[in-house]
Structures are given as structure tokens and as C-alpha cells.
N, C-alpha and C positions, 0 to 999 in steps of 0.2 A: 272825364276830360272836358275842357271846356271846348265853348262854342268861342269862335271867331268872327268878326265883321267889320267891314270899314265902313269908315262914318263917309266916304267922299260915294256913297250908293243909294245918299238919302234923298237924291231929285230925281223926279218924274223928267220922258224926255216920249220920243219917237220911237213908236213901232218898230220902225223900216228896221230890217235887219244891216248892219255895216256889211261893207265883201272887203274880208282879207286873204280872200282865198289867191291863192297865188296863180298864174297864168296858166295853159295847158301844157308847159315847156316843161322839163324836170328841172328840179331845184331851179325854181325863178322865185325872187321875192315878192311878197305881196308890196302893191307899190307904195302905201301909205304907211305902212310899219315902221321906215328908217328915221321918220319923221316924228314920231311918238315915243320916242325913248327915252329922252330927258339929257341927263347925263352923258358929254362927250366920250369917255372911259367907257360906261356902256356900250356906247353906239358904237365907236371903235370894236367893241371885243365882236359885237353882235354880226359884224360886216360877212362873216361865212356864215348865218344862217338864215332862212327863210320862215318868218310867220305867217300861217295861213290855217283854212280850213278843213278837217280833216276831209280827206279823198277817197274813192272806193282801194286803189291802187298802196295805200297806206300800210296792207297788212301784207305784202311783199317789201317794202322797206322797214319791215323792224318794228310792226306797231306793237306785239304781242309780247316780245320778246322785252320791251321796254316796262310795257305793263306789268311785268312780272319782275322786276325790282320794286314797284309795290308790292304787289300782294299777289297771291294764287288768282290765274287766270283761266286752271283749268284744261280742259281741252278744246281749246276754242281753235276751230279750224278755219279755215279762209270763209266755207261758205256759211258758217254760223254767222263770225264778222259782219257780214256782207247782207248777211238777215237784219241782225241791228244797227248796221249803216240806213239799209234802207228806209225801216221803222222810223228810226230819228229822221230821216230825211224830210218827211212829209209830215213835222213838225218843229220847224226851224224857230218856231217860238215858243218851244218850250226847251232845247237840244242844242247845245252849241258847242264843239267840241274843235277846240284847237292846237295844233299840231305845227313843233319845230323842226325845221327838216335842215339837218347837216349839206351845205351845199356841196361840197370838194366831197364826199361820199355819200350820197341820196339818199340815208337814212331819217326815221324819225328817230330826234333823241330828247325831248320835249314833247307834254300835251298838258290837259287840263281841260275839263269839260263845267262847261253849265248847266246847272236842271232851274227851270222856270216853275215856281210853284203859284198859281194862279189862288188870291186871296178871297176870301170873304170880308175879313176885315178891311179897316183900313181902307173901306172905301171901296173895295173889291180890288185892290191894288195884288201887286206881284212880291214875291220874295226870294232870288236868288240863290243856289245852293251848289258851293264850289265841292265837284268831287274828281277823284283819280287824277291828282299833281306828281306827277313826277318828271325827273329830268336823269338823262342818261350817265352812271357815273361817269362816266371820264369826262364830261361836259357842264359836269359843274360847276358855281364858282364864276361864271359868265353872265351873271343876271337875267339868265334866260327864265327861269322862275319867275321874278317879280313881271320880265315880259310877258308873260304869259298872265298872271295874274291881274295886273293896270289892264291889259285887253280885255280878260274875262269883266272886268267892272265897268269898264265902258260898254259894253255891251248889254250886262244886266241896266245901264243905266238906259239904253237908249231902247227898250225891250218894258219899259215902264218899272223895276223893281225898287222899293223903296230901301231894299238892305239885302246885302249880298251873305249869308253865313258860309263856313266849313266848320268840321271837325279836324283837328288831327294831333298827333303822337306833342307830349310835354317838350320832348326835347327839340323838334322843329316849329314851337310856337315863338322862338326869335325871329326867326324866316318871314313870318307872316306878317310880326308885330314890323316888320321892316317895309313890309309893301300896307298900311296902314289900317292893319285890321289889331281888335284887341278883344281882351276876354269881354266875354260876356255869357250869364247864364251856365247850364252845367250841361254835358252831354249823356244822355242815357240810351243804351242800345239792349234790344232785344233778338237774339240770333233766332233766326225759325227753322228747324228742320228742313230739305228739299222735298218733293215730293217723290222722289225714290230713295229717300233717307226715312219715311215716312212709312209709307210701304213695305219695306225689309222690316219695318221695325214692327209691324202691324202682322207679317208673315212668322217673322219669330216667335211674338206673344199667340199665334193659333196654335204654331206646332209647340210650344212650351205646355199651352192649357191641353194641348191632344197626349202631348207624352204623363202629363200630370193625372190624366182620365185614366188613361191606359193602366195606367200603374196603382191607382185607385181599384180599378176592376179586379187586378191580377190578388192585389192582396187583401181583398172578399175571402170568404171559408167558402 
């Protein structure tokens, strides 16, 4: 699959991290968001949701639950979450994960995260890497997507990355090509076992070579 990326992630800018984290109030929007939409129709549809930065409080309204109209989330329980809430926490330059929150029901039904990849090349420059887009079915279709994404890029940009990449599926590379990213280069992934995928499979091959011995022994004269 190919690689994605927009060309408007090609300038250097400011560390400083933006705050669109939304207030301590539930469902309040971040104050700067209504203002960056573009598109009247947008910003119309947008008017019941809040963007901000994901919260610890996040995986009580729906985060996990969302996640998993991507992909397999696993058994991820409140206090796992809350481990790599942490973790990310105390690298806000490298972690940026943003979160739409359904005002009139306090769910998350939107997110998108950023990984910072700190370069050698290029000067020792950065390189942005857009992962886990999704948006909640019923709430599609609202351009909560591209909102999400136009934020993640102002971000990467103001974070110093000279190009923002993702991967993802052939059939939502119109989506992308919509919020100004285009092909480039080829995607290649290599799955690695877990480390208790690893283990079973290490325990198997003892008792396979033990039952193999055994049986070697018995049919000796």
C-alpha cells in the first residue's frame, strides 16, 4: 500500500505545543477550533462537536469502543489506557492525540494521533506519522475526518516536521487525497510475534523435541 503525505507540512515552525484541549467543563469546545474550518457547510455541520486533546476521562466516554471500528484493540482496560495516557503524556513532543467529542451525548466519536519522529537527516529535522483515524459510523460524512487531520498537520507543522506520512487501506485513499495528501513511495510492513506469542511457540517446540526423544527411546531394541 502506499504512503500518504501532504505537501502543505513542508515548513519548519514553533516548538510550542498549540492547546486545543477543550476546557475542564464536559463537552465545551476548544476555543480556536470554530475558527479553522474553512468551509461554511463544514463549520455549520461541525457546530455539535468539540476538538480537543485527548483526556484521561476519555476511555469512559467511548474511546475504546471507537478504536475498535479500526482495528483489534484487544483487552485494553481503563488502567492499561491510563498507563499510555500517561507515558504519552510526558512527551508532548513526540504524542499528539486528538479527540472529537459529540457535545448533546459526551462521547468520543473521532480521534487521530501523531508520532513525532525525530530525524538525522535533513538537517536533524522531524517527520510526522499520522496513525489510528477513525471517526464514529454514525458520524460520518460531517468532515470531522479532514478536521481532524488539517489539525494533526498544523501541528506536525508547528512541532518542526518537514512532512507529515500515513498508511492506509486503497479504498480510503480518496479521503486523504481530499485533506491534501498524495501517493508517494510504497508501504512495507513486517508483523513481529508478541512476546507471549513467542513463548507458547518456544514451549511447543520443547515439548514437540521431548515427545520426538521420547519416542526415539521407546523404539530402540
Amino acid at each position: 500500500r502506499p504512503w500518504l503525505k501532504p505537501a502543505c507540512c513542508s515548513s519548519r515552525g514553533s516548538s510550542r505545543r498549540r492547546d486545543t484541549s477543550a476546557p475542564a467543563a464536559p463537552c465545551a469546545c476548544a476555543s480556536s477550533s470554530s475558527r479553522t474550518m474553512g468551509d461554511s457547510d463544514l463549520a455549520a455541520k461541525r457546530e455539535g462537536y468539540a476538538l480537543r486533546h485527548l483526556q484521561e476521562g476519555d476511555f469512559g466516554k467511548g474511546y475504546a469502543p471507537l478504536l475498535a471500528q479500526l482495528t483489534d484493540v484487544g483487552a485494553l482496560t481503563e488502567e492499561r489506557f491510563l498507563e499510555v495516557y500517561k507515558l504519552r503524556e510526558q512527551r508532548p513532543d513526540a504524542y499528539r492525540t486528538l479527540v472529537i467529542e459529540h457535545k448533546s451525548t459526551c462521547k468520543i466519536v473521532g480521534t487521530a494521533t501523531l508520532l513525532v519522529e525525530a530525524k538525522f537527516v535533513h538537517g536533524g529535522s522531524r517527520v510526522g506519522h499520522v496513525e489510528d483515524v477513525v471517526v464514529e459510523s454514525a458520524h460520518r460524512g460531517m468532515g470531522l475526518a479532514k478536521w481532524l487531520l488539517d489539525t494533526l498537520a498544523e501541528e506536525g507543522r508547528a512541532l518542526g516536521c518537514y512532512k507529515v506520512i500515513l498508511d492506509c487501506k486503497e479504498s480510503n485513499a480518496p479521503l486523504y487525497e481530499k485533506c491534501g495528501y498524495h501517493f508517494s513511495e510504497l508501504h512495507m510492513r513486517l508483523d513481529l510475534p508478541r512476546t507471549g506469542e513467542v513463548a507458547a511457540a518456544n514451549g511447543q517446540q520443547r515439548a514437540s523435541s521431548e515427545s520426538e526423544g521420547d519416542s526415539a527411546k521407546r523404539s530402540k531394541p
